[in-house]
C-alpha positions as CSV (number, residue, x, y, z in Angstrom):
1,X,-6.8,-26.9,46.4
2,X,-5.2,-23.8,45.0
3,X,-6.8,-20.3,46.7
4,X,-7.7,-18.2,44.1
5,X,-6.0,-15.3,45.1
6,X,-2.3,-17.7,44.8
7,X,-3.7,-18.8,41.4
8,X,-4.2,-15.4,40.5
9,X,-0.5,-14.0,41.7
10,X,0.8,-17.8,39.8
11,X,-1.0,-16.0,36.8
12,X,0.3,-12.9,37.0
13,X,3.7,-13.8,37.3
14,X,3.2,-16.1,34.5
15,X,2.3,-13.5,32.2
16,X,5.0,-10.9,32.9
17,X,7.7,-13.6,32.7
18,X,6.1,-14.7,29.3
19,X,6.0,-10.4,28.5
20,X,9.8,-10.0,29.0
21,X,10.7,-13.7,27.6
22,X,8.7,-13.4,24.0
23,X,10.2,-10.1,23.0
24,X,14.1,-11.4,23.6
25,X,13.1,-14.3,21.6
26,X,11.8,-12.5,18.5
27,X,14.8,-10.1,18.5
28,X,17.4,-13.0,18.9
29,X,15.1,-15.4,15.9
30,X,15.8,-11.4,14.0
31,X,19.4,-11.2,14.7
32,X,19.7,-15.4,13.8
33,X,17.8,-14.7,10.8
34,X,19.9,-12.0,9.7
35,X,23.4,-13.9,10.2
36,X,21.7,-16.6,8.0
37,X,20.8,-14.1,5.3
38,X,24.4,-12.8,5.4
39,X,25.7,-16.2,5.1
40,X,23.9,-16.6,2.8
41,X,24.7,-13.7,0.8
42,X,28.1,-14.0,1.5
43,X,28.6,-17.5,0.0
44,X,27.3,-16.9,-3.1
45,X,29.2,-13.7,-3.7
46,X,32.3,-15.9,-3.3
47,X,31.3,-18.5,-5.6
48,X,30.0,-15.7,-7.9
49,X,32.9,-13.8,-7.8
50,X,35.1,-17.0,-8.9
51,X,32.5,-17.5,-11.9
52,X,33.3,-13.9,-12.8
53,X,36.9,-14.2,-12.6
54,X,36.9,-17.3,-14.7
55,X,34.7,-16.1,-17.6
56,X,36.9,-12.4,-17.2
57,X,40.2,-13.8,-17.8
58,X,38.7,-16.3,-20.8
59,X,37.2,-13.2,-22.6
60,X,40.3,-11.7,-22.4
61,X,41.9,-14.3,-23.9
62,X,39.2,-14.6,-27.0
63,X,39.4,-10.5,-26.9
64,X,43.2,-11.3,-27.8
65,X,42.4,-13.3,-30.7
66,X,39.6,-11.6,-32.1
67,X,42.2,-8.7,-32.4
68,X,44.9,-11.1,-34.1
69,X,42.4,-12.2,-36.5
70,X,40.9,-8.9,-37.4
71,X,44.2,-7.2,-38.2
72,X,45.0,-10.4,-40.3
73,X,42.0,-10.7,-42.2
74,X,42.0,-6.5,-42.5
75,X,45.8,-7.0,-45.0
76,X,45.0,-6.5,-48.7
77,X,47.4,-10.2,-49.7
78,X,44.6,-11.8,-47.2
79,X,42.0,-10.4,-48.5
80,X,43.3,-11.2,-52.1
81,X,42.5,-15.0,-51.5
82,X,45.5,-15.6,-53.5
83,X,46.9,-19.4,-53.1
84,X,50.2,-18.1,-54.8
85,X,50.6,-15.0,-53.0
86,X,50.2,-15.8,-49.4
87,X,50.9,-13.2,-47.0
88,X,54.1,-14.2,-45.0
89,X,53.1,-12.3,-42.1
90,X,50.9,-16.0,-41.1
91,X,54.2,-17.7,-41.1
92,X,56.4,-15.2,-39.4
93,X,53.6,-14.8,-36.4
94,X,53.4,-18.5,-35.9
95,X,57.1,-18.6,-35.4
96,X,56.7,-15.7,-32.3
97,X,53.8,-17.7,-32.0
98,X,53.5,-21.8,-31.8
99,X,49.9,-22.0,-30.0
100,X,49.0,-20.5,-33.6
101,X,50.2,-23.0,-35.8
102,X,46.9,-24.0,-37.1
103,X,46.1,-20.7,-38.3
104,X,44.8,-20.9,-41.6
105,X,43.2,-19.1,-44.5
106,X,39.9,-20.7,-47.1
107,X,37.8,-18.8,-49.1
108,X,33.7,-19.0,-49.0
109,X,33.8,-22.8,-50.2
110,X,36.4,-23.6,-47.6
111,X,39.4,-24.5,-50.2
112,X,41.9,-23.9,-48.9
113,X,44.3,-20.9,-49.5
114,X,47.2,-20.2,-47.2
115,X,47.8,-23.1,-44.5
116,X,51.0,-23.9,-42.4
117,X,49.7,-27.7,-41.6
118,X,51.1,-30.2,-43.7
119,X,47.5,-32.5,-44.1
120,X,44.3,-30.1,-43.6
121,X,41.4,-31.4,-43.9
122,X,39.5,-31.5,-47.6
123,X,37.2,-28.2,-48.4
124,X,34.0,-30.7,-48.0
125,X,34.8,-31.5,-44.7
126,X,35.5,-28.2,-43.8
127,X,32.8,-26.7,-46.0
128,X,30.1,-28.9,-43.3
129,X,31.7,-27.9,-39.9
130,X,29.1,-25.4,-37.9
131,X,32.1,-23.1,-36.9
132,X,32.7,-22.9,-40.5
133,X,28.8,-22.1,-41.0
134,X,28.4,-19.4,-38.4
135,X,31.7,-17.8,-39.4
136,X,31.0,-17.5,-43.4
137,X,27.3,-15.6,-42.7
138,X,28.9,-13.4,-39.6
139,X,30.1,-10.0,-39.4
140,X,32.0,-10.5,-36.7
141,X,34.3,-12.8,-34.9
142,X,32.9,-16.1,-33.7
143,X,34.2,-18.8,-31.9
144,X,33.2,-22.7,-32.1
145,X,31.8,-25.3,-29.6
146,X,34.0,-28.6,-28.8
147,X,35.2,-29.9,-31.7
148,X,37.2,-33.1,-31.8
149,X,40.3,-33.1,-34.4
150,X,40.3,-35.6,-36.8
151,X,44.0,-34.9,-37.6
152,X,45.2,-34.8,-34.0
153,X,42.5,-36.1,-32.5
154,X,42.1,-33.9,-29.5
155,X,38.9,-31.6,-28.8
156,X,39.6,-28.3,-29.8
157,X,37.7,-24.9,-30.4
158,X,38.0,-22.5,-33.8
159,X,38.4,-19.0,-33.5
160,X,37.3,-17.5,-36.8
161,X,37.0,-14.0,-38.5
162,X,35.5,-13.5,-41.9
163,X,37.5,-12.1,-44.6
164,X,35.6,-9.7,-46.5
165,X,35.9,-7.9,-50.6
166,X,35.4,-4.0,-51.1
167,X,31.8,-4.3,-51.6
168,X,31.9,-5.9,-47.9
169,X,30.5,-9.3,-48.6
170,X,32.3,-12.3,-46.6
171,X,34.4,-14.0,-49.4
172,X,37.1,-16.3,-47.2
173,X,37.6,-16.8,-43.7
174,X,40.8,-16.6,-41.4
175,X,40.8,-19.1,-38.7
176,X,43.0,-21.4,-35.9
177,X,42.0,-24.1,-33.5
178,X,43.0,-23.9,-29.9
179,X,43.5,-26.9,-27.6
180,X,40.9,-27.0,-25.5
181,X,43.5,-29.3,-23.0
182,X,46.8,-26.3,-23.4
183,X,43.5,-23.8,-22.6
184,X,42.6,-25.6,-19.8
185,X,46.0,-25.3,-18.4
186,X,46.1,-21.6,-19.1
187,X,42.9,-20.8,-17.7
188,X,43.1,-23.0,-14.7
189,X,46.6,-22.2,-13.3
190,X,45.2,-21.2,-9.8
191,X,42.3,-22.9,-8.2
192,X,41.0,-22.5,-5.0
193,X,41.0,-25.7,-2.8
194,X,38.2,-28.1,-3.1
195,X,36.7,-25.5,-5.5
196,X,35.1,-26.6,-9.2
197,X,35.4,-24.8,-12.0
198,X,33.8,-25.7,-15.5
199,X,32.9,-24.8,-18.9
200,X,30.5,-25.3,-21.0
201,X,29.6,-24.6,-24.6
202,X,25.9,-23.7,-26.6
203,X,25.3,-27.1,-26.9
204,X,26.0,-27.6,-22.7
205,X,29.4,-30.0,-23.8
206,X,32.2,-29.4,-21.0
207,X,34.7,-27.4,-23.2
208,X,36.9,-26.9,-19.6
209,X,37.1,-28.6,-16.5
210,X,39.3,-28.0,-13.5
211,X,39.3,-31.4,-12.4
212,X,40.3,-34.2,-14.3
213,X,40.0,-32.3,-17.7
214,X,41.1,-35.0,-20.1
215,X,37.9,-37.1,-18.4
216,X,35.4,-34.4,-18.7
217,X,35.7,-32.1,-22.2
218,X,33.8,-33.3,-24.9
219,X,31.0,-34.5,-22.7
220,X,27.2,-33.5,-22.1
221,X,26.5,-31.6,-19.5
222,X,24.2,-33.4,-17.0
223,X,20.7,-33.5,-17.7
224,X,19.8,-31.9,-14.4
225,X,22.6,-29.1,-14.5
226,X,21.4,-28.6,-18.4
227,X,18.2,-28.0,-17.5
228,X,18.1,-25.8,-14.1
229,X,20.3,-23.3,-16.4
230,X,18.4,-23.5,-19.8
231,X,17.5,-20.1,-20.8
232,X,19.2,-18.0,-18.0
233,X,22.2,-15.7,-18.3
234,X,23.2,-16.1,-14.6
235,X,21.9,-18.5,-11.8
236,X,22.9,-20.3,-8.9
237,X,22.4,-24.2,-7.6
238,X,23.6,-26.3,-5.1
239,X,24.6,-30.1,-6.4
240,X,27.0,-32.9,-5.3
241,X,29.9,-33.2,-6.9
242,X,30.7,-36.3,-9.2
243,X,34.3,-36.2,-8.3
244,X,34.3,-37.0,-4.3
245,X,30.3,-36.5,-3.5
246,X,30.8,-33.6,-1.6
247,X,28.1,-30.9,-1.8
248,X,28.8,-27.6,-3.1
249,X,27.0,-24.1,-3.7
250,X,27.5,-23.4,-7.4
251,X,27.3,-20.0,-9.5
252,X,26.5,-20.0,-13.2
253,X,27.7,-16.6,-16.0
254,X,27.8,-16.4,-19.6
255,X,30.5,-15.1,-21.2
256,X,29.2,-12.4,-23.7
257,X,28.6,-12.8,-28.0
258,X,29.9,-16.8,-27.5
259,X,27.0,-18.7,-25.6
260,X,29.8,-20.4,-23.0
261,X,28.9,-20.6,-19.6
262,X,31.2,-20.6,-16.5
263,X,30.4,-22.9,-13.9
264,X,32.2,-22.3,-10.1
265,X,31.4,-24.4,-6.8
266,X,33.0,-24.3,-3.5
267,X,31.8,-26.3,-0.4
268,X,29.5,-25.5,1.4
269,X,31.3,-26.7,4.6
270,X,33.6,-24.3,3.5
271,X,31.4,-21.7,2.3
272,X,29.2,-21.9,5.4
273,X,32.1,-22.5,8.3
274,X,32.3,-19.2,9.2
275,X,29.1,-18.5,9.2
276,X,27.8,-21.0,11.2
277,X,31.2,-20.1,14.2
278,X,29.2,-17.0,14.3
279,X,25.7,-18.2,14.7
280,X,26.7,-20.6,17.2
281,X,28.4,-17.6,19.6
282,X,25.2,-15.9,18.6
283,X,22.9,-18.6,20.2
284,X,25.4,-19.3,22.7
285,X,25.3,-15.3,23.8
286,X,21.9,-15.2,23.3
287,X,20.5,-17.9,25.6
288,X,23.0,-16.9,28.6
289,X,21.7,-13.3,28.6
290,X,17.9,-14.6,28.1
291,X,18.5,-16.6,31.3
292,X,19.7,-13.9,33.2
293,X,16.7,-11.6,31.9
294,X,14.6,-14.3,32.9
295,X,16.1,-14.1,36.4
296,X,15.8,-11.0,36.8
297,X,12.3,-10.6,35.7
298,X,11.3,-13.1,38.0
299,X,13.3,-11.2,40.8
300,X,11.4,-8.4,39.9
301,X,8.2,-9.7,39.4
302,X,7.8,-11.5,43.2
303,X,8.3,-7.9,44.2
304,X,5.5,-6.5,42.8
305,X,3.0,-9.4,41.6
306,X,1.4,-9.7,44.9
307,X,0.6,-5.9,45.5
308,X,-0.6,-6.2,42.2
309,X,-2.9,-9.3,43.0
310,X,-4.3,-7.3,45.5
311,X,-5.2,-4.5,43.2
312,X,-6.8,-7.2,40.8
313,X,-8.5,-8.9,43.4
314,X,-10.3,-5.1,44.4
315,X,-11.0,-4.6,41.0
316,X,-12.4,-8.2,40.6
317,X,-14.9,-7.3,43.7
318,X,-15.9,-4.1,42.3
319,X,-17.0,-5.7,39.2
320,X,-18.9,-8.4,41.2
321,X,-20.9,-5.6,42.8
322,X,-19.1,-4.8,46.2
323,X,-19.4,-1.1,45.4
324,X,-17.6,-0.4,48.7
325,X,-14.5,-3.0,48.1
326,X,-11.2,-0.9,47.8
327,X,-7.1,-1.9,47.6
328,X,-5.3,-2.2,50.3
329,X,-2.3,0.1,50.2
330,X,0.9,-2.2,50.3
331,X,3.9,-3.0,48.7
332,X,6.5,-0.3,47.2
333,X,5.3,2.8,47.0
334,X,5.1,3.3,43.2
335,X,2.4,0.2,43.8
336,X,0.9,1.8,47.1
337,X,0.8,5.4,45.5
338,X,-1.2,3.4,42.7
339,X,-3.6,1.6,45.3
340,X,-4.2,5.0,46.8
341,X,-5.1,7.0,43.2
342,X,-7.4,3.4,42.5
343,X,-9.4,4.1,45.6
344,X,-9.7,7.6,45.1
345,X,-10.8,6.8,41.5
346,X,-13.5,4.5,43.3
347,X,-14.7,7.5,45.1
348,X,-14.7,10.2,42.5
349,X,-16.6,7.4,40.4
350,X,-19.1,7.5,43.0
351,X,-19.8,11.2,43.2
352,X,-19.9,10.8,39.4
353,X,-22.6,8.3,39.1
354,X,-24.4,10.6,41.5
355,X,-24.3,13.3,40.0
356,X,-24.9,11.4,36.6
357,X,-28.0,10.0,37.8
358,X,-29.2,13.5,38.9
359,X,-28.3,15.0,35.1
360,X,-30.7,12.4,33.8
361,X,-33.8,13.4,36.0
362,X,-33.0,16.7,34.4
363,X,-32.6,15.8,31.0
364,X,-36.0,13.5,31.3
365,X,-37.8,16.4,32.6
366,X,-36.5,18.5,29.7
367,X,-37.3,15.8,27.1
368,X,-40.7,16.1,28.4
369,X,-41.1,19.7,28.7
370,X,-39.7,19.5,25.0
371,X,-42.0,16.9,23.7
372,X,-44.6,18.7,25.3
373,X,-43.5,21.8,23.6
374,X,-43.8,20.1,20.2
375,X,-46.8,18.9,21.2
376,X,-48.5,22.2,22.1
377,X,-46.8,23.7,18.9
378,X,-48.5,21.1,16.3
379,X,-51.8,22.1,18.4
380,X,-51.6,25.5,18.3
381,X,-51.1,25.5,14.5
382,X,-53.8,23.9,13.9
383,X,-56.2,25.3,16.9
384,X,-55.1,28.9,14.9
385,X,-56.1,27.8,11.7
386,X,-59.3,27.5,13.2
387,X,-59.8,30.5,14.3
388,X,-58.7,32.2,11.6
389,X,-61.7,30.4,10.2
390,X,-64.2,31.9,12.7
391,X,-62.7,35.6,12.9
392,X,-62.9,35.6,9.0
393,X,-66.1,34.5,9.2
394,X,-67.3,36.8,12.3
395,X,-66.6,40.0,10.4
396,X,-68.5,38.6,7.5
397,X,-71.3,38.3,9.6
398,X,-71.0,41.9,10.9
399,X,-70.8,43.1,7.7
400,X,-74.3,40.9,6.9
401,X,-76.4,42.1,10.3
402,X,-75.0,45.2,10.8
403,X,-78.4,46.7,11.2
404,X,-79.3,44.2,13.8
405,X,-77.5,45.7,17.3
406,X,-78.7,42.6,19.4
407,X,-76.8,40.3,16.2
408,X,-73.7,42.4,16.1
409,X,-72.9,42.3,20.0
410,X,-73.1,38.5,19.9
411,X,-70.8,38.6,17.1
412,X,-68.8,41.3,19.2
413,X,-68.8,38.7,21.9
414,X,-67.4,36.3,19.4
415,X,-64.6,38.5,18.2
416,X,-63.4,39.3,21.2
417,X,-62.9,35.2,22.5
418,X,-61.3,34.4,19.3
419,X,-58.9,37.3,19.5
420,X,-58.3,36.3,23.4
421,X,-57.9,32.8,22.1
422,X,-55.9,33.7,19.5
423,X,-53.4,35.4,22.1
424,X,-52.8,32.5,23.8
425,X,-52.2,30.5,20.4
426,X,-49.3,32.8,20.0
427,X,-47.9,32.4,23.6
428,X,-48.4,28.7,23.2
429,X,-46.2,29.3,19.6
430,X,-43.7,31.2,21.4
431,X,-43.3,28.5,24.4
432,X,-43.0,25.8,20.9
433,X,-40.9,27.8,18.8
434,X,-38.7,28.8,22.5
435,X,-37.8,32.0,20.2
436,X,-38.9,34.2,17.5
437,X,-37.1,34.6,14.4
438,X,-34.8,37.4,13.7
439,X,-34.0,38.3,10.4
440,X,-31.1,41.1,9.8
441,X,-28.1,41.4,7.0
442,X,-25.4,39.1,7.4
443,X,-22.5,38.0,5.6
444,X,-22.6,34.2,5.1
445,X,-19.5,33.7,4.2
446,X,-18.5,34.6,8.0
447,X,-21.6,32.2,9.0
448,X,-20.0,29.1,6.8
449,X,-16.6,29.8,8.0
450,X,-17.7,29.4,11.8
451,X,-20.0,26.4,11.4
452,X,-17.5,24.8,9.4
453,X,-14.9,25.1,12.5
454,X,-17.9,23.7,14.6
455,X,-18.3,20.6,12.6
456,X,-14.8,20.0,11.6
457,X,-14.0,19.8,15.3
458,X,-16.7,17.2,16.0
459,X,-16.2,14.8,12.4
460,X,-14.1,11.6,12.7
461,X,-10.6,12.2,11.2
462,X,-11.3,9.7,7.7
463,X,-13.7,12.4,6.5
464,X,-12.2,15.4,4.5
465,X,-14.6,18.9,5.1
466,X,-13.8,21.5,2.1
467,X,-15.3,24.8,2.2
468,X,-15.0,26.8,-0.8
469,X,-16.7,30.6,-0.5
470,X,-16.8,33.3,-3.6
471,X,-15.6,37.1,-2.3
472,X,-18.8,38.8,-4.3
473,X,-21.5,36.9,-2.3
474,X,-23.9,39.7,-1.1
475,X,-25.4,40.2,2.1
476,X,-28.8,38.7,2.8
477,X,-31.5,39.0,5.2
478,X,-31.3,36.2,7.5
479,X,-31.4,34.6,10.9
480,X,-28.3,33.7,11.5
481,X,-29.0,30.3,13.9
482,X,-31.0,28.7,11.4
483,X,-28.5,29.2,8.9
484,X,-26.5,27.4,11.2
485,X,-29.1,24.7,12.1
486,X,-29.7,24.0,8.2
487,X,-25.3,23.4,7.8
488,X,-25.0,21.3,10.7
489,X,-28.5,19.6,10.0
490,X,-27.6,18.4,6.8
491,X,-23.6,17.7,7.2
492,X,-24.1,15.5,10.0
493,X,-26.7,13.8,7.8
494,X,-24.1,13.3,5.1
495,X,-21.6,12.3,7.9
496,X,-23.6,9.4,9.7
497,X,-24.6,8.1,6.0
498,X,-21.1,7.4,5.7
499,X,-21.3,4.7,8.2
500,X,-17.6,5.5,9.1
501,X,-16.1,5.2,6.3
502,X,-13.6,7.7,4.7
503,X,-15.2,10.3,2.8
504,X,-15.4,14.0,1.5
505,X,-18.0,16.9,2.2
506,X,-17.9,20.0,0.7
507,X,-19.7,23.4,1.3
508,X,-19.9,26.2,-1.4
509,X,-21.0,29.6,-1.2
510,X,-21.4,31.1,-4.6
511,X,-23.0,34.3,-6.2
512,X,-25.6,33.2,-8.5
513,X,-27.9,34.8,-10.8
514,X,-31.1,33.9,-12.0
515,X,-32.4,35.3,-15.7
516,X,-35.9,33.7,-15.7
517,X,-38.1,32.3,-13.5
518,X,-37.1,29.3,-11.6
519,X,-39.8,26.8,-10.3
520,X,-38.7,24.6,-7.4
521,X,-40.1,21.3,-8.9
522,X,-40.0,19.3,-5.3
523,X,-42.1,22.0,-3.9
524,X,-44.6,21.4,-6.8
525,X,-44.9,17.9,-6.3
526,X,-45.3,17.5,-3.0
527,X,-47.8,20.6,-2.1
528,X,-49.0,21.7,-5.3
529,X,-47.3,25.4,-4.5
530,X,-45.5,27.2,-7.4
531,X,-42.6,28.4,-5.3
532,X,-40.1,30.1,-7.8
533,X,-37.3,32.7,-7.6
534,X,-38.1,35.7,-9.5
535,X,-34.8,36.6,-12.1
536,X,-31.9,38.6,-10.1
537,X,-28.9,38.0,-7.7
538,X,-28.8,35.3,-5.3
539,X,-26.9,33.7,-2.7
540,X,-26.5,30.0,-3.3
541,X,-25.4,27.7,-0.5
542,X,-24.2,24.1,-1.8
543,X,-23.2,21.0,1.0
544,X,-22.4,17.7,-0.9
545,X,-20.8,14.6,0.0
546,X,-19.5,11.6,-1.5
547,X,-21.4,8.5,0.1
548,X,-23.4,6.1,-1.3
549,X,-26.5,8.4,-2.0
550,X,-30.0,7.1,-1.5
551,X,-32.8,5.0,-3.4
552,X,-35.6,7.0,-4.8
553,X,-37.9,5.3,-1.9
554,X,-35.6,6.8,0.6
555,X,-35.4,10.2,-1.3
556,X,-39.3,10.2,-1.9
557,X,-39.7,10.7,2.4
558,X,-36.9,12.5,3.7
559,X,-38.9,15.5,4.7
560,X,-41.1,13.4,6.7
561,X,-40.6,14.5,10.2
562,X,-40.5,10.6,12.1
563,X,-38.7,8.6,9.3
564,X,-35.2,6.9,9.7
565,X,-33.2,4.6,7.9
566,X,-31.5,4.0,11.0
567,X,-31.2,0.6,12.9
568,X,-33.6,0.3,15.5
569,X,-32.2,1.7,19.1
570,X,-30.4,4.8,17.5
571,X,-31.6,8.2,18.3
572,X,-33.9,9.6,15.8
573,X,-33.2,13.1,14.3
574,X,-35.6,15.5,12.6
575,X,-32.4,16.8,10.6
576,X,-34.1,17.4,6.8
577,X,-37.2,18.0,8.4
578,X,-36.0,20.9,10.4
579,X,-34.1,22.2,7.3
580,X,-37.1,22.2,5.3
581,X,-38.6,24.1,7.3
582,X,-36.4,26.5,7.7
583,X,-36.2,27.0,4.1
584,X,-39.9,27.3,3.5
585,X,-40.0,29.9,6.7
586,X,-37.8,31.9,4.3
587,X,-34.9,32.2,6.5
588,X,-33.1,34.4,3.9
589,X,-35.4,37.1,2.5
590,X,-33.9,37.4,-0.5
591,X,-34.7,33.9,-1.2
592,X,-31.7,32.6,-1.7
593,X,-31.9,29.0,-2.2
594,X,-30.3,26.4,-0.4
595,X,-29.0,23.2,-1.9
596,X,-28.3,20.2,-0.3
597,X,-27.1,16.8,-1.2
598,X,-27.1,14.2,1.4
């Protein structure tokens, strides 16, 4: 059986071998991830550049002819359409020329007009070809898709440009066919090793091929190649190769105003060699210098774990309820000066709970002298409503007997134990109230200003406090403290009904000025009183929030001195009730209203 204390240093070695051994894993998973990612990157910016190069050098080559056709279909004899006056500029370029010698000239019903072969094909024939089609209704130059000659019977491609009258309508076109087999030749000259280079035209036939050509042009693309790259400009896939089933990374352009696509693929042995040389050193230099991390944190770690165990262990006693447990002081002295600051912090916990214990007989006795306080006060209100009652009524009655001396000095005798009882209704008030009120001119702005420092030091950082206060707002009789009491009364309301969520309170302090009357509808409905600000200038405090407000149930008993919407085992606060009252007590003199949303 394993003591628990060697379980316990077996655990904490465990866990700082797994700390030091999870990190250097996640950064060498990073840096393997990243060399893949390159790879990656870097293979198909090879096979895209290829693709590029491919579909550069054939627009260059259509760029050429589009050129030679425009200049020749820009001559006035061209544009004449005359069979008998053919412009013997087509003869003399074919001569510099020879890959031209099917250029040719047919008007808009494909007869034929200037030719250098010896047997064209008949206008019907012609007049039915889609190259012809496309180039008759274009503006432009066009070239063809795969087209297999019936006269030499070899697949071909036309380059065509329209011929057009004065009034700019196409009325001929000039045109030559170019061996798709002398292209290929051109075009594929220099070809990297084991690389493949296609293609293909707007009906996905291979028009070139840099392997085995002869084999390839004319045919469909396949189905599956046709349709990763239906409706895309640009793409990559990976596919075997039909030729000698090796796999390779391909990259797919189109060549701009013709609809051909280029088609490049390398290997991706070869694409990926390099890549994977590096990852391999990677791992390789990776897993040596994790071993010897692992060795030295395990080196380390036997140094310090059992110190540490016997810190653990004195904490694990203190916990069980030995208050007197403490470390022993062992090990190196980083761990020993730690042992020695955890048994002091023992101690000074000690004297704390002591003298915590002793700060809640105090606050308990002050809870009660404060409940007893409130108590008193509610009493004394009442008691001196009372006798109010029987003084009034005791100098009515001295006013009704005043002829009867034995009458008025038992009435005397009443007066004077009301007024001594009424004396000690106002001590009682005073030990309630703990001070009077003091009313004198102050500036609220000042008074805003402070309180809103107070609470914006004690408000969670998600809730925004904005105080806003005018320059003109006058000076008002008031006592200053339950000014205060009424800010921080109601902000900390708005605060907890935020429930910790983010959130916005703002305070504004605003001249205002009242032309009629005003009534103070709440104060009507719930006493009956017509309290209203007579017309003048007034000082008009505002604190709003943006929570989620309150029902109309909630709203309807807010002033009530004992009710909470809190959950049972919070403290409860008199917060609106205490504000109320200080409002109705007329804090300002003026009475300046104070508005509060909550």
């Amino acid at each position: 059986m394993i003591p628990r204390r060697a379980l316990s240093v077996r655990a904490h070695l465990f866990l700082l071998v797994f700390a030091v051994f999870l990190p250097m894993v996640a950064i060498f998973t990073w840096h393997v991830v990243l060399e893949i990612q390159d790879a990656r990157h870097g293979a198909y910016a090879r096979v895209k550049q290829l693709a590029d190069e491919t579909a550069a050098n054939i627009q260059a080559i259509l760029e050429d002819n589009e050129l030679v056709l425009s200049r020749l279909a820009a001559r006035p004899l061209i544009q004449a359409l005359d069979p008998k006056r053919c412009d013997s500029i087509l003869t003399d370029y074919v001569s510099l020329h020879p890959e031209f010698s099917t250029l040719a000239l047919r008007d808009a019903n494909a007869n034929i007009v200037c030719t250098l072969l010896a047997n064209p094909p008949f206008a019907d024939q012609t007049r039915r070809l889609s190259w012809f089609q496309e180039s008759i209704r274009s503006d432009g130059f066009t070239v063809g898709d795969a087209l297999l000659s019936a006269r030499s019977k070899r697949w071909v491609t036309v380059s065509a440009f329209p011929v057009r009258d004065k009034a700019m309508g196409n009325t001929g076109v000039v045109f030559f066919s170019v061996d798709l087999l002398k292209l290929n030749q051109k075009i594929f000259r220099s070809v990297p090793k084991g690389a493949v280079v296609a293609v293909t035209d707007r009906n996905d036939s291979f028009l070139l091929r840099s392997i085995d050509p002869d084999k390839w042009i004319g045919r469909p693309l396949p189905a599956d190649n046709a349709a990763r790259v239906r409706g895309q400009q640009e793409g990559y896939f990976t596919r075997i190769g039909a030729d000698d089933g090796a796999k390779r990374l391909y990259a797919f352009v189109t060549i701009p105003r013709t609809g051909w696509r280029v088609f490049a693929g390398l290997p991706e042995e070869e694409v990926f060699a390099e890549a994977r040389t590096r990852i391999l050193i990677s791992v390789l230099v990776g897993v040596t210098i994790l071993m010897l991390v692992l060795a030295l944190a395990y080196r380390i770690s036997m140094t310090i774990v059992r110190p540490v165990g016997d810190l653990a262990q004195a904490a694990a006693n203190i916990s069980a309820g030995e208050g007197s447990a403490r470390a022993n002081v062992s090990g190196p002295a980083e761990i020993a000066k730690v042992a020695v600051q955890f048994n002091h912090m023992l101690d000074v916990r000690e004297q704390a709970e002591a003298a915590h214990e002793a700060l809640e007989a105090q606050l308990r006795e002050s809870q009660k002298m404060e409940a007893i306080g409130t108590l008193a006060g509610g009493i004394a209100h009442d008691f001196n409503n009372a006798l109010a009652t029987i003084l009034g009524n005791v100098e009515l009655a001295r006013q009704d007997v005043s002829t009867n001396e034995i009458a008025m000095e038992s009435l005397e005798e009443i007066h004077k134990a009301g007024s001594r009882a009424r004396n000690l209704v106002q001590q009682i008030l005073s030990f309630s109230r703990r001070r009077p009120t003091e009313r004198k001119p102050v500036a609220l702005a000042a008074i805003v200003e402070e309180t809103a420092r107070m609470l914006r030091a004690t408000m969670p950082g998600n809730i925004e406090l904005i105080v806003q206060c005018d320059n003109d707002v006058p000076l008002v009789l008031a006592d200053t403290t339950q000014i205060q009491q009424v800010l921080i009364n109601v902000a900390t309301n708005a605060m907890q009904s935020m429930h910790g969520a983010p959130g916005r309170i703002g305070i504004q302090l605003a001249t205002h000025r009242v032309d009629e009357p005003l009534h103070v509808e709440h104060e009507r409905r719930q006493s009956g009183s017509h309290v209203f600000l007579r017309p003048g200038i007034y000082a008009r405090l505002i604190v709003q929030d943006n929570g989620p407000g309150m029902s109309e149930a909630t709203r309807a008993r807010i002033f009530e001195p004992f009710f909470t919407t809190k959950p049972v085992g919070l403290p409860v606060r008199w917060a609106l009730a205490c504000v109320r009252v200080c409002v109705r007590e007329r804090v300002c003199a003026c009475a300046g209203a104070v508005e509060g949303g909550v």
